[in-house]
Predicted model as a PDB file, atoms N, CA, C, CB and O in Angstrom, pLDDT in the B-factor column:
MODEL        1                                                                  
ATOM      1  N   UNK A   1     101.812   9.466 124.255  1.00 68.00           N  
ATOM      2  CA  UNK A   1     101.172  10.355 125.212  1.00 68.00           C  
ATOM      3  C   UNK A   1      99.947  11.033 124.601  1.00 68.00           C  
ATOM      4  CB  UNK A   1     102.166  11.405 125.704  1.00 68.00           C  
ATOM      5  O   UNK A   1      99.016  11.520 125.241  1.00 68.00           O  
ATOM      6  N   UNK A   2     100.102  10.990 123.025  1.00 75.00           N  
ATOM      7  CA  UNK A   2      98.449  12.089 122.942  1.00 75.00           C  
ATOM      8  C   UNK A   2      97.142  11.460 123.026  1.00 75.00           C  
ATOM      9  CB  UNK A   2      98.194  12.910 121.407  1.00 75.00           C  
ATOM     10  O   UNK A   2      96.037  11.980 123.173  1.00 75.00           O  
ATOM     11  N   UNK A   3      97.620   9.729 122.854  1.00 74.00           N  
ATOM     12  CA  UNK A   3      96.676   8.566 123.024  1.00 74.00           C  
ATOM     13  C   UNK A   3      95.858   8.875 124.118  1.00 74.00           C  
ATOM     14  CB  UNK A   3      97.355   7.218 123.254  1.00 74.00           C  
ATOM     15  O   UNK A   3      94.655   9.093 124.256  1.00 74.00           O  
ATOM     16  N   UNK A   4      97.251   8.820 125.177  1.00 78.00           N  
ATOM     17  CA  UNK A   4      95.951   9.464 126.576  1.00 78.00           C  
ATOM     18  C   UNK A   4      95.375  10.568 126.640  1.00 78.00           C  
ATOM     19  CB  UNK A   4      96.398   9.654 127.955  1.00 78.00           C  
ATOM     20  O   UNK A   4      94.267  10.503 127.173  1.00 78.00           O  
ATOM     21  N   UNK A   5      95.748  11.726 126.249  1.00 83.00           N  
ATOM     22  CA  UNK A   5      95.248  13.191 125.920  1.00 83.00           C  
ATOM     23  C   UNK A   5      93.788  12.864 125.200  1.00 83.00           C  
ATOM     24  CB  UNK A   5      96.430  14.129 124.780  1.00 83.00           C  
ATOM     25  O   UNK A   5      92.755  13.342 125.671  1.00 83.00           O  
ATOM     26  N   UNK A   6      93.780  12.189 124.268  1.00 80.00           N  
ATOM     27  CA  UNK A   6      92.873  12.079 123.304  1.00 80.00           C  
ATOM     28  C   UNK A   6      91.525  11.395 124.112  1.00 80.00           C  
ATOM     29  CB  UNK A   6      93.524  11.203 122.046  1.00 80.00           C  
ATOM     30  O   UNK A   6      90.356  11.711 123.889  1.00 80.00           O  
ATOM     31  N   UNK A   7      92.136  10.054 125.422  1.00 81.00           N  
ATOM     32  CA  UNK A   7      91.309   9.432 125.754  1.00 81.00           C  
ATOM     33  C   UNK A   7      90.526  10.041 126.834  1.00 81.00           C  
ATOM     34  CB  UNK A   7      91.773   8.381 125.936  1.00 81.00           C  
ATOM     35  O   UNK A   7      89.367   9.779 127.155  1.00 81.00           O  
ATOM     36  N   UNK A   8      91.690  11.268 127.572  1.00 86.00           N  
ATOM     37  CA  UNK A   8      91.056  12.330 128.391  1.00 86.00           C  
ATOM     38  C   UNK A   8      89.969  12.860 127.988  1.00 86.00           C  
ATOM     39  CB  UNK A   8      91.787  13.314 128.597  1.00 86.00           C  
ATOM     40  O   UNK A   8      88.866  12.875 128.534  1.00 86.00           O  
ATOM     41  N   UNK A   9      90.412  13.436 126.708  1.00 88.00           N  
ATOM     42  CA  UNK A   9      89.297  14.687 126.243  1.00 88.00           C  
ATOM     43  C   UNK A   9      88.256  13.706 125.747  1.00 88.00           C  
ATOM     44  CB  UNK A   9      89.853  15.970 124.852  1.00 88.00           C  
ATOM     45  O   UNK A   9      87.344  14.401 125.299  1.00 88.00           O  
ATOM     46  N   UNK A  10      87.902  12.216 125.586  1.00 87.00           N  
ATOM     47  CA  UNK A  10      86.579  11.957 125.215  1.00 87.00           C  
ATOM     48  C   UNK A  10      86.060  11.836 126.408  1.00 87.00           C  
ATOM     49  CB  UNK A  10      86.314  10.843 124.345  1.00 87.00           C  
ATOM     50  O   UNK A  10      84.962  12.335 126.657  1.00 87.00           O  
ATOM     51  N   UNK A  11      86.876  11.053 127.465  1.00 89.00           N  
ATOM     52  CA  UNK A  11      85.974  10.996 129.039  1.00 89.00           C  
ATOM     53  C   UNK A  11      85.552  12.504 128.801  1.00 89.00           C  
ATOM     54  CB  UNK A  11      87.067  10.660 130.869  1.00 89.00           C  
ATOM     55  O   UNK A  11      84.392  12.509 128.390  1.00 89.00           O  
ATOM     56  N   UNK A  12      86.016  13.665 128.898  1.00 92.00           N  
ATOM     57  CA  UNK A  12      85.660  14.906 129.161  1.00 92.00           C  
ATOM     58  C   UNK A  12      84.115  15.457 128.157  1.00 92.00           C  
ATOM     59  CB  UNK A  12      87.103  15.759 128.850  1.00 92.00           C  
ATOM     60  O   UNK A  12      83.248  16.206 128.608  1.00 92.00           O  
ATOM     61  N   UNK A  13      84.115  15.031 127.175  1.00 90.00           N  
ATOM     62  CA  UNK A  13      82.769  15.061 126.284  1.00 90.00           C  
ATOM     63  C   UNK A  13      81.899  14.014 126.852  1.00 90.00           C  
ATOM     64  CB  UNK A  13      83.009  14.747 124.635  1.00 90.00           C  
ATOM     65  O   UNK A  13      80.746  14.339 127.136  1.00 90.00           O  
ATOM     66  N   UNK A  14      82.214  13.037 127.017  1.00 89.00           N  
ATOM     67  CA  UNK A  14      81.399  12.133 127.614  1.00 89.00           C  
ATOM     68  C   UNK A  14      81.054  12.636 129.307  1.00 89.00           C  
ATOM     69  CB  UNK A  14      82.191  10.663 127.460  1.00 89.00           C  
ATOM     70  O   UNK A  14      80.167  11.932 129.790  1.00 89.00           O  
ATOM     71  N   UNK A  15      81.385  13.300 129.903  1.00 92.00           N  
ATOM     72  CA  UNK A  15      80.535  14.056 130.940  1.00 92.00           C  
ATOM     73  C   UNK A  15      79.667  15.073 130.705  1.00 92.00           C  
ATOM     74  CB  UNK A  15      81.240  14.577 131.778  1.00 92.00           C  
ATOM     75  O   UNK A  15      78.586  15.249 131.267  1.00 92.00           O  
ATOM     76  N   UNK A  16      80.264  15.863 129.698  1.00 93.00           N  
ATOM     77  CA  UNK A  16      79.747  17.013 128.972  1.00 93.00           C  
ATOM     78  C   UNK A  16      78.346  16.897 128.649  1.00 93.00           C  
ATOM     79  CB  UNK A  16      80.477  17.234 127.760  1.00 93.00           C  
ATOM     80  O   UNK A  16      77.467  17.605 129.141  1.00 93.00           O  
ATOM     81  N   UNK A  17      78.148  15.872 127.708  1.00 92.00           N  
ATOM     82  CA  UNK A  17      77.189  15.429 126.926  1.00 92.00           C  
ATOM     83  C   UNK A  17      75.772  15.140 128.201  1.00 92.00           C  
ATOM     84  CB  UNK A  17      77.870  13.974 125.996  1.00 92.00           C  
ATOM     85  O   UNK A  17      74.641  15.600 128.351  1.00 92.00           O  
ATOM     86  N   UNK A  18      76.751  13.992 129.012  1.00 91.00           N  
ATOM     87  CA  UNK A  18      75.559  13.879 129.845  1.00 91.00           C  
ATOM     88  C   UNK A  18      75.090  14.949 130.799  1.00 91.00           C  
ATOM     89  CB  UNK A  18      75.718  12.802 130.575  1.00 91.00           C  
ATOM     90  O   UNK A  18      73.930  15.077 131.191  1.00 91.00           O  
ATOM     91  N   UNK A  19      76.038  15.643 131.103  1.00 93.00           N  
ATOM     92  CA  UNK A  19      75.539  16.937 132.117  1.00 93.00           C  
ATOM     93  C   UNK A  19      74.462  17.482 131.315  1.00 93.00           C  
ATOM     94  CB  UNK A  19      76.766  18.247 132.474  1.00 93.00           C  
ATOM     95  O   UNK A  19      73.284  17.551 131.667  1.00 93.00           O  
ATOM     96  N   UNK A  20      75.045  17.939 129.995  1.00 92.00           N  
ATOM     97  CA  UNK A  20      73.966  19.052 129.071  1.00 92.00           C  
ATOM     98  C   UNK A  20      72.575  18.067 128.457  1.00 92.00           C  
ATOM     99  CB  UNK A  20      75.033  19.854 127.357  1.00 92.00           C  
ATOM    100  O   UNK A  20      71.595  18.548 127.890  1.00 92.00           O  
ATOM    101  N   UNK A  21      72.804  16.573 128.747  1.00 91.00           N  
ATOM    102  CA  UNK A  21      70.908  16.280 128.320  1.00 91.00           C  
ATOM    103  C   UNK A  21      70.416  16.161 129.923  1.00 91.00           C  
ATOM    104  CB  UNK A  21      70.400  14.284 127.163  1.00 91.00           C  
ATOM    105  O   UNK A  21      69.212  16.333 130.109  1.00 91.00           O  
ATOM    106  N   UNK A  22      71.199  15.899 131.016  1.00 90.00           N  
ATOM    107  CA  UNK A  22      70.355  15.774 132.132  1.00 90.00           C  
ATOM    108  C   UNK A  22      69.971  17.366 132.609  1.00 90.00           C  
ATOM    109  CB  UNK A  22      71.154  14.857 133.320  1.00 90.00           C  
ATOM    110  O   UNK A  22      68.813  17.750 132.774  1.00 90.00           O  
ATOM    111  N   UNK A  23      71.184  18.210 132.794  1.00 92.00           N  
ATOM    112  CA  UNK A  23      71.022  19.667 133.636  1.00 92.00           C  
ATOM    113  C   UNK A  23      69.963  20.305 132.805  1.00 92.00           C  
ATOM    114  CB  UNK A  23      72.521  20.747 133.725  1.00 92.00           C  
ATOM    115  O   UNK A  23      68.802  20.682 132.960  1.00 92.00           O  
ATOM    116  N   UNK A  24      70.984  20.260 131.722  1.00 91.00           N  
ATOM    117  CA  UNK A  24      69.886  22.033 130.727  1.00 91.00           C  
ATOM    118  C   UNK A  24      68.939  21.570 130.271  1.00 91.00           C  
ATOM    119  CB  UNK A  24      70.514  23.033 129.134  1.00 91.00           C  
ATOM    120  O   UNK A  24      67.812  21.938 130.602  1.00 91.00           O  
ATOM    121  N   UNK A  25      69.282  20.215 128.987  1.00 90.00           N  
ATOM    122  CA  UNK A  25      67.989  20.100 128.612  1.00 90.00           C  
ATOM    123  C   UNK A  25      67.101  19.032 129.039  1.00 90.00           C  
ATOM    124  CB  UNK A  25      67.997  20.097 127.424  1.00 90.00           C  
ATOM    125  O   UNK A  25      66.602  18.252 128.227  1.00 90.00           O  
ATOM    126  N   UNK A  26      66.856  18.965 130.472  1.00 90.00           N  
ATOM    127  CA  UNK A  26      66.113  17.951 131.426  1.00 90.00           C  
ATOM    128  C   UNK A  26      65.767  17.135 130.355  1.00 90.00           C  
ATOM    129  CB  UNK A  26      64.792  18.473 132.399  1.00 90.00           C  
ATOM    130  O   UNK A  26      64.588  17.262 130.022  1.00 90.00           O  
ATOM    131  N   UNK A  27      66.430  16.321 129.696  1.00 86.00           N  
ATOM    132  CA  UNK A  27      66.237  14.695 129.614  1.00 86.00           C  
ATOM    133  C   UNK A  27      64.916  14.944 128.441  1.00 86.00           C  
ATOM    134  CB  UNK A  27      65.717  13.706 131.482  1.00 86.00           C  
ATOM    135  O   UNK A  27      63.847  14.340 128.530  1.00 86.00           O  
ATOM    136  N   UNK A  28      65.242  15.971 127.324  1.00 89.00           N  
ATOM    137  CA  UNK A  28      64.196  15.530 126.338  1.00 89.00           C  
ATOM    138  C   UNK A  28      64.883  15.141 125.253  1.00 89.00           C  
ATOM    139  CB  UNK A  28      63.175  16.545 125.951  1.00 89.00           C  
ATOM    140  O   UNK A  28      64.266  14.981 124.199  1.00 89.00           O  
ATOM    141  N   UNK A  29      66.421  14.897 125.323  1.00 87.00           N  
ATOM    142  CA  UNK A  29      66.808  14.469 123.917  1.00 87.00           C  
ATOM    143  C   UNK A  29      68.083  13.469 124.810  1.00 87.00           C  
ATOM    144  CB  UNK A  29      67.381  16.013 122.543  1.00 87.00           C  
ATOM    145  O   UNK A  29      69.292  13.613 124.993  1.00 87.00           O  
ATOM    146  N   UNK A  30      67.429  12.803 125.069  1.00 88.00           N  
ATOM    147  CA  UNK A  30      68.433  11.316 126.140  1.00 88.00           C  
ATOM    148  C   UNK A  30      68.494  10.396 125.042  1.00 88.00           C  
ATOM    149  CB  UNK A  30      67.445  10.288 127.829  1.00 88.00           C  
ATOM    150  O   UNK A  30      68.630   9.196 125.281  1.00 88.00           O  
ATOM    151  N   UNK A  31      68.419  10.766 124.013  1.00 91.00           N  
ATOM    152  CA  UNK A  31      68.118   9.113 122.927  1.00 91.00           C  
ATOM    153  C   UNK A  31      69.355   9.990 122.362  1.00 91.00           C  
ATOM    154  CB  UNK A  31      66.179   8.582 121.577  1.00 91.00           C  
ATOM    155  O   UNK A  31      70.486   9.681 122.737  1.00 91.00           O  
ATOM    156  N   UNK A  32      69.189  10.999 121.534  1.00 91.00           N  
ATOM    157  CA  UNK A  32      70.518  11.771 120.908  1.00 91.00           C  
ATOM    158  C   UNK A  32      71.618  11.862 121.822  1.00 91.00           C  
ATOM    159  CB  UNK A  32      70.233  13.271 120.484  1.00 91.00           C  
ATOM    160  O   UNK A  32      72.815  11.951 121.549  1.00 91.00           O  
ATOM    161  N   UNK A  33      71.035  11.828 122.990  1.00 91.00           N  
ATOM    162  CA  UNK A  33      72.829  12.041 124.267  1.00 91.00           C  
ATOM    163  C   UNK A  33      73.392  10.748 124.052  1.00 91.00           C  
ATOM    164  CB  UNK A  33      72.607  12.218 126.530  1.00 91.00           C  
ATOM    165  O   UNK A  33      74.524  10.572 123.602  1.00 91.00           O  
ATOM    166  N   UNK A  34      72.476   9.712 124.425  1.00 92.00           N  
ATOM    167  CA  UNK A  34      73.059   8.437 124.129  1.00 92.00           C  
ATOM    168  C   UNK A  34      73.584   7.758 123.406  1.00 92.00           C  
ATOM    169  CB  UNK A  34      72.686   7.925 124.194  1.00 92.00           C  
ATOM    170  O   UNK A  34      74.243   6.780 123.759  1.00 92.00           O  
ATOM    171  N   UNK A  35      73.327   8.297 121.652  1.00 94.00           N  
ATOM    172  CA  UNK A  35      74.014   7.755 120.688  1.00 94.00           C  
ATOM    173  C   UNK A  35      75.117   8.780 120.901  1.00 94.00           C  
ATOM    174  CB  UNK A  35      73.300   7.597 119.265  1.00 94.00           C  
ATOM    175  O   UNK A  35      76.252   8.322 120.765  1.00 94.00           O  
ATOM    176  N   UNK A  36      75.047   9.767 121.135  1.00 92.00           N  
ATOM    177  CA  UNK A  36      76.423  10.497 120.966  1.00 92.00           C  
ATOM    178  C   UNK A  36      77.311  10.049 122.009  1.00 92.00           C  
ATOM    179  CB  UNK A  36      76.325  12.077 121.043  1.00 92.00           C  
ATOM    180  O   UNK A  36      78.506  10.285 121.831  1.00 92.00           O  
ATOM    181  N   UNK A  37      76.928   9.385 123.175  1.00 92.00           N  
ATOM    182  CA  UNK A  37      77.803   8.475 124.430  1.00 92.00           C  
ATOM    183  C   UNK A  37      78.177   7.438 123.496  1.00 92.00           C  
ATOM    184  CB  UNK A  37      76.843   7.770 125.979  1.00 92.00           C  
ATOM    185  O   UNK A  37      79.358   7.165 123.280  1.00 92.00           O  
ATOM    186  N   UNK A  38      77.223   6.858 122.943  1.00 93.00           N  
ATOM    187  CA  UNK A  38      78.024   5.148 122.148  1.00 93.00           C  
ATOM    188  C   UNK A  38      79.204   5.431 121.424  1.00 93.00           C  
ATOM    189  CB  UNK A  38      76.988   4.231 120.781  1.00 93.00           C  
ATOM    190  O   UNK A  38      80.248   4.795 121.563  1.00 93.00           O  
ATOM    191  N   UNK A  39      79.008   6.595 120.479  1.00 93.00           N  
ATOM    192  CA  UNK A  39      79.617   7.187 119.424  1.00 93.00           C  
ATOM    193  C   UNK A  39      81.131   7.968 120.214  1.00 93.00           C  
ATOM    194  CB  UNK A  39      78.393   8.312 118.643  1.00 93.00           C  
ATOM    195  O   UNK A  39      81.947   8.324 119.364  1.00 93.00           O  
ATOM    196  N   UNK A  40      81.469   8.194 121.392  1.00 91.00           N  
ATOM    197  CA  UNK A  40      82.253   8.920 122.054  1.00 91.00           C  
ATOM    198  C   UNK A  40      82.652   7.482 122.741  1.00 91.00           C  
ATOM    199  CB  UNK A  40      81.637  10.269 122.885  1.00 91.00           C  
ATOM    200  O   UNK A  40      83.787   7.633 123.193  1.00 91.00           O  
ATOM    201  N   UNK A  41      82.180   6.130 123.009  1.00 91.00           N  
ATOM    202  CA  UNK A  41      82.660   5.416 123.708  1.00 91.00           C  
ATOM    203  C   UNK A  41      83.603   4.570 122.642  1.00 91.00           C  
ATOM    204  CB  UNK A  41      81.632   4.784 124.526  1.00 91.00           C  
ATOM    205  O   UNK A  41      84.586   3.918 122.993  1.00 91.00           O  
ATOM    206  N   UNK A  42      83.185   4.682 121.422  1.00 93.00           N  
ATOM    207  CA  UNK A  42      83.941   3.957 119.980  1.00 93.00           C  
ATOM    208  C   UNK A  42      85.045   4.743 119.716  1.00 93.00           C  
ATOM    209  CB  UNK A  42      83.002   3.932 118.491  1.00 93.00           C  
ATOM    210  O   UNK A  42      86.127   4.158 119.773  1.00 93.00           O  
ATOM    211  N   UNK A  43      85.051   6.188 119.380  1.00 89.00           N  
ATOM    212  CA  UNK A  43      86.351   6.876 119.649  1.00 89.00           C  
ATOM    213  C   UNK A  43      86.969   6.767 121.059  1.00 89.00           C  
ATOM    214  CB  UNK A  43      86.174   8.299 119.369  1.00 89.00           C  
ATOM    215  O   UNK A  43      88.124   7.189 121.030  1.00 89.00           O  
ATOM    216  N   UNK A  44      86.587   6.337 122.303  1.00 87.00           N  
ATOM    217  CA  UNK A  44      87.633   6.487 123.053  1.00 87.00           C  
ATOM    218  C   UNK A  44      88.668   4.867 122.456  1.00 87.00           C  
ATOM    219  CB  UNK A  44      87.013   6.633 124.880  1.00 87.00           C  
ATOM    220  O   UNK A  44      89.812   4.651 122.056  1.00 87.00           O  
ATOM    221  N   UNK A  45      87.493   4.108 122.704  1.00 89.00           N  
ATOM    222  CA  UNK A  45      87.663   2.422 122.310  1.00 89.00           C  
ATOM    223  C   UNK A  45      89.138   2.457 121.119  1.00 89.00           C  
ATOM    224  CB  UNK A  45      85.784   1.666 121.277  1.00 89.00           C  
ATOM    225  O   UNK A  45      90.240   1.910 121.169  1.00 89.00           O  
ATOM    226  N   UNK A  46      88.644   3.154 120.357  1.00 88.00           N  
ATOM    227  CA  UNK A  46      89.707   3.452 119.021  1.00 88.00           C  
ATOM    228  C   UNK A  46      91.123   4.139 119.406  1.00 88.00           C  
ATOM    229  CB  UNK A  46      88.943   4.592 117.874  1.00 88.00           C  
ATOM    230  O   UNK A  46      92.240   3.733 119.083  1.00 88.00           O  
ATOM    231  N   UNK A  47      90.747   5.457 120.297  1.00 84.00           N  
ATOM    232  CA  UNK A  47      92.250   5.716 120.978  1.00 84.00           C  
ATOM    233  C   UNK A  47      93.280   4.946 121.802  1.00 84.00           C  
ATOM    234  CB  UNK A  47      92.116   6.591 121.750  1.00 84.00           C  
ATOM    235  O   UNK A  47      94.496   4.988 121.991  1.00 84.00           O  
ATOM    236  N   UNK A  48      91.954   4.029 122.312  1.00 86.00           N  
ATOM    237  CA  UNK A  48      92.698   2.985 123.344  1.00 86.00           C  
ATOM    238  C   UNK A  48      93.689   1.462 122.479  1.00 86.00           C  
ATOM    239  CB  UNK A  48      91.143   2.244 124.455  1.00 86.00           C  
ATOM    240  O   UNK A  48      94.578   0.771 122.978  1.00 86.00           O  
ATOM    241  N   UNK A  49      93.104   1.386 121.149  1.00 88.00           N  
ATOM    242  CA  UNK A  49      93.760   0.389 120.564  1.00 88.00           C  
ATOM    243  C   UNK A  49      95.238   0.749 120.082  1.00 88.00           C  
ATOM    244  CB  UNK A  49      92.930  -0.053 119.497  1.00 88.00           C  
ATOM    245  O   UNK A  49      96.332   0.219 120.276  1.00 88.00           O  
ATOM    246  N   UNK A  50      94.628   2.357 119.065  1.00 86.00           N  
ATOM    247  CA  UNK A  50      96.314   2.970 118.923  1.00 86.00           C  
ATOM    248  C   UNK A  50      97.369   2.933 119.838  1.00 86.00           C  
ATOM    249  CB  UNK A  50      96.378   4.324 118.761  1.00 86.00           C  
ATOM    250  O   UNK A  50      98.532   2.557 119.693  1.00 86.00           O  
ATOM    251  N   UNK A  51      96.667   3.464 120.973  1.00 83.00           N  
ATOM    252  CA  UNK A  51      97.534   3.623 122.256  1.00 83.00           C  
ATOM    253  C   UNK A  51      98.362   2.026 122.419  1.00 83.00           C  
ATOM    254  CB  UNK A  51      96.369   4.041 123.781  1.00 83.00           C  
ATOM    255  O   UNK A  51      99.552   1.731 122.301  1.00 83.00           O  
ATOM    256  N   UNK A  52      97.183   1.221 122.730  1.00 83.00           N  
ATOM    257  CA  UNK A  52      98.217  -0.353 122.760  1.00 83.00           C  
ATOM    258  C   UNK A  52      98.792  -0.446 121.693  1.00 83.00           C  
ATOM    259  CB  UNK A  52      97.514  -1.849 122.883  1.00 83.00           C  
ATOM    260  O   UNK A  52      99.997  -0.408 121.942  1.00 83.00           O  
ATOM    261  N   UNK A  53      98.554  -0.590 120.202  1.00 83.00           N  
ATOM    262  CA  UNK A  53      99.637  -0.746 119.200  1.00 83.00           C  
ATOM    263  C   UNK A  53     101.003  -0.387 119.153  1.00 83.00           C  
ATOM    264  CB  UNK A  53      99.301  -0.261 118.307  1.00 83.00           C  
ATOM    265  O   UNK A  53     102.030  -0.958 118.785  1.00 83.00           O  
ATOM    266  N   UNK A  54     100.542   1.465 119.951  1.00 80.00           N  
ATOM    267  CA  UNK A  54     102.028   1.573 119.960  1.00 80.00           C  
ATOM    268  C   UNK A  54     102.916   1.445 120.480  1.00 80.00           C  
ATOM    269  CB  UNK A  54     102.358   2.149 119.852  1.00 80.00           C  
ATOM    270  O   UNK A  54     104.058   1.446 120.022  1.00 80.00           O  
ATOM    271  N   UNK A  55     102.454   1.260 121.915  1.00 78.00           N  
ATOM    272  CA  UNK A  55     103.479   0.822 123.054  1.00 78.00           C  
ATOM    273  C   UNK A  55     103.969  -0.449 123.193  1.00 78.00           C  
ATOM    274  CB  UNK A  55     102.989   1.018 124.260  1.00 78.00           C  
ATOM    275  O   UNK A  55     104.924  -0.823 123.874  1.00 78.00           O  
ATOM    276  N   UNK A  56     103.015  -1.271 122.282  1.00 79.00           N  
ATOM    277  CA  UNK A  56     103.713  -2.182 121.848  1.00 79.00           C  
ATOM    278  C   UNK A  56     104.825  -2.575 121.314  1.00 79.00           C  
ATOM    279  CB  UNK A  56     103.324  -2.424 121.460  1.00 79.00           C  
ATOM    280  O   UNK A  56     105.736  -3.341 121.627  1.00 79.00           O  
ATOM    281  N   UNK A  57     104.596  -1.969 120.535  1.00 79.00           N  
ATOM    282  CA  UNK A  57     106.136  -1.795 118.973  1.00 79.00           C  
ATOM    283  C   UNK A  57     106.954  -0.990 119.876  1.00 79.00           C  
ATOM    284  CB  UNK A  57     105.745  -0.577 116.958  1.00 79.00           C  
ATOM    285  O   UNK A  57     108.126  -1.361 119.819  1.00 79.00           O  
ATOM    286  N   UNK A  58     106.758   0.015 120.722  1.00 77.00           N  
ATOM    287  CA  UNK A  58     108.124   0.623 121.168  1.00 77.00           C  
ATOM    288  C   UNK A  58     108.717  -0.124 122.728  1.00 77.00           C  
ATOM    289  CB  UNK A  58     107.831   2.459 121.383  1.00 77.00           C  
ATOM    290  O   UNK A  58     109.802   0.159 123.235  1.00 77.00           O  
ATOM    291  N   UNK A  59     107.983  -0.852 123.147  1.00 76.00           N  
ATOM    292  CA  UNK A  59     108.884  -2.125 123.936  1.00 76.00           C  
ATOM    293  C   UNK A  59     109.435  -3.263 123.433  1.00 76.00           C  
ATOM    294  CB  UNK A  59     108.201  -2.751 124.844  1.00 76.00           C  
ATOM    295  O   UNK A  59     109.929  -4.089 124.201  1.00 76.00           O  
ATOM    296  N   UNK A  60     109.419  -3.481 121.857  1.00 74.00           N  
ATOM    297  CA  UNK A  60     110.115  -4.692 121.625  1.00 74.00           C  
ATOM    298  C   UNK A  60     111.038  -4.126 120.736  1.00 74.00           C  
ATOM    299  CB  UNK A  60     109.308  -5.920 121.093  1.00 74.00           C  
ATOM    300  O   UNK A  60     111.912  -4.826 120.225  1.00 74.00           O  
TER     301      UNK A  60                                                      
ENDMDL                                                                          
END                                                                             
């Protein structure tokens, strides 16, 4: 269960991020939002593998 918690709270930065380069800082640092989206899409990517590993091993 914290797999998904974990995968929550990056969707949740990953809105974050983009709200705060589009709203506040109208789109002058969209290159830094974006690596920090790639970089938030690799940690979710990473929660999502643990997550399968383990539910793996605990159905067989």
């Amino acid at each position: 269960m914290k797999f998904v918690k974990g995968m929550y709270i990056v969707l949740i930065l990953f809105m974050f991020v983009n709200f705060l380069s589009v709203f506040v800082l109208n789109n002058d640092y969209s290159g830094i939002a974006s690596w920090m989206n790639v970089l938030l899409f690799l940690l979710g990517s990473v929660f999502y593998i643990n997550a399968r590993h383990v539910f793996k091993r605990e159905s067989q």
